[in-house]
N, C-alpha and C positions, 0 to 999 in steps of 0.2 A: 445494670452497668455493663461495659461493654470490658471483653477479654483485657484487651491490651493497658484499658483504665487500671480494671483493677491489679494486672502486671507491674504498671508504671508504681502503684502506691504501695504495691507487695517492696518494690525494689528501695523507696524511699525511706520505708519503716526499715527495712532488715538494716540501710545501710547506717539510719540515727539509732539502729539498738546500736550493732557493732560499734560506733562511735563510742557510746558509751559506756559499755563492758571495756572498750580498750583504755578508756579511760579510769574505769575502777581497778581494772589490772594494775593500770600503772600508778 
């Protein structure tokens, strides 16, 4: 896979955890 693939899917995942901890937070 190429750099920037697996940057774009690194960025996808972090942003659906944060989603969801912000949602168990709340």
């Amino acid at each position: 896979l190429e750099a920037a693939l697996i940057y774009w899917l690194f960025c996808l995942v972090l942003e659906a955890v944060q989603k969801r901890v912000e949602r168990i937070l709340n």
